[in-house]
C-alpha positions in Angstrom: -12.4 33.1 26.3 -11.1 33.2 22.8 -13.8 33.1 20.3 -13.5 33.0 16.5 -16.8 33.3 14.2 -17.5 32.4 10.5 -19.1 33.8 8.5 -22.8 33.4 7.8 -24.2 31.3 5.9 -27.6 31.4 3.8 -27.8 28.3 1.3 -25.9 25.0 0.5 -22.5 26.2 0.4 -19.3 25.4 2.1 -18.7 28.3 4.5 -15.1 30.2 4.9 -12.1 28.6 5.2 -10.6 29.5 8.9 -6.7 28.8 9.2 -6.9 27.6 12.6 -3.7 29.1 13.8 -4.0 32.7 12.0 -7.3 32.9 14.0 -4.5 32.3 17.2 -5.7 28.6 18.1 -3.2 26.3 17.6 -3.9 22.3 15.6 -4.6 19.4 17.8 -6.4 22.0 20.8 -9.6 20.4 21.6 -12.4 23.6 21.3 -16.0 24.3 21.8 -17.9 25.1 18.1 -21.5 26.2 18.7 -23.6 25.9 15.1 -26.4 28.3 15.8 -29.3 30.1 14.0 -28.2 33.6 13.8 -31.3 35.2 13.0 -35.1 33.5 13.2 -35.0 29.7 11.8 -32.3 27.0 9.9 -34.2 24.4 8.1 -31.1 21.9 6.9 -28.0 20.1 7.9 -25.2 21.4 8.9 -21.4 20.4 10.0 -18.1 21.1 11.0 -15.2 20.1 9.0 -11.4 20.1 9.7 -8.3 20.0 7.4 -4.5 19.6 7.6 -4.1 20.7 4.1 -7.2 23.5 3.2 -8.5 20.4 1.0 -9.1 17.2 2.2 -11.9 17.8 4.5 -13.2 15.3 7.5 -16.3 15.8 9.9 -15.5 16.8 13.3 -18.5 16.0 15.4 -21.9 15.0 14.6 -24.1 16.5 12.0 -26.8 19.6 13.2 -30.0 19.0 11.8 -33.2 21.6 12.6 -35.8 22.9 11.5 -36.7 25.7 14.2 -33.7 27.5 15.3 -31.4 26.3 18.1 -28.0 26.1 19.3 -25.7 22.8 19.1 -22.3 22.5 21.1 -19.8 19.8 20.1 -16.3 19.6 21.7 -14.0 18.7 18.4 -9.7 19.0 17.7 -9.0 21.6 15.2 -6.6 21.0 12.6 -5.2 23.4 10.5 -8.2 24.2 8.6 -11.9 24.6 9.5 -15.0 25.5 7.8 -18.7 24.5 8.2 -20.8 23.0 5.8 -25.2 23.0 5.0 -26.4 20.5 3.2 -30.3 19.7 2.8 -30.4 23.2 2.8 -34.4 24.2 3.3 -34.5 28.0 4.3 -32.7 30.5 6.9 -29.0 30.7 7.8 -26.6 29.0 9.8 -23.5 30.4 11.6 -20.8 28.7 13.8 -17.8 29.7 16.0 -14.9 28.5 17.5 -14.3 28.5 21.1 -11.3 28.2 23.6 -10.8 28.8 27.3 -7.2 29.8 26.1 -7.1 34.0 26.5 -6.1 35.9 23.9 
């Protein structure tokens, strides 16, 4: 399984930018991204975000609200661009990755 990870984030920040087809996952594939607490507890919101351009941005999937950890998995398309964004940031950090059943 192909898998692609962001990096980690720890406040209310957009996280890195991932060109989608750098990372070797190609616009328009349908992927799995899990938004996980890393490390102990996320208190916040957080989501995914796609882009054909790097900056108009549009939600893929449904906001991830917690406040005790946990893992969310949301089926989404990629486009070009991805990132993950907190908001209502409370405490702890956030990561999310991108996943394919395409090898590589």
């Amino acid at each position: 399984m192909k898998q692609k990870q962001t990096a980690i984030l720890s406040s209310a920040v957009n996280g890195a930018t991932i060109n989608t087809q750098e990372a070797g996952f190609l616009p328009g594939m349908q992927v799995v991204v899990d938004l996980y607490a890393p490390v102990g507890a996320f208190s916040g919101t957080v989501k995914s975000q796609t882009s054909v351009d790097g900056s108009t941005w549009v939600d893929a999937g449904t906001p991830w609200v917690t406040t005790a950890g946990g893992l969310n998995s949301q089926v989404i398309t990629l486009a070009q661009f991805f990132r993950i964004v907190t908001t209502a940031y409370a405490s702890g950090s956030v990561q999310g990755r991108i996943l394919s059943d395409i090898g590589g």
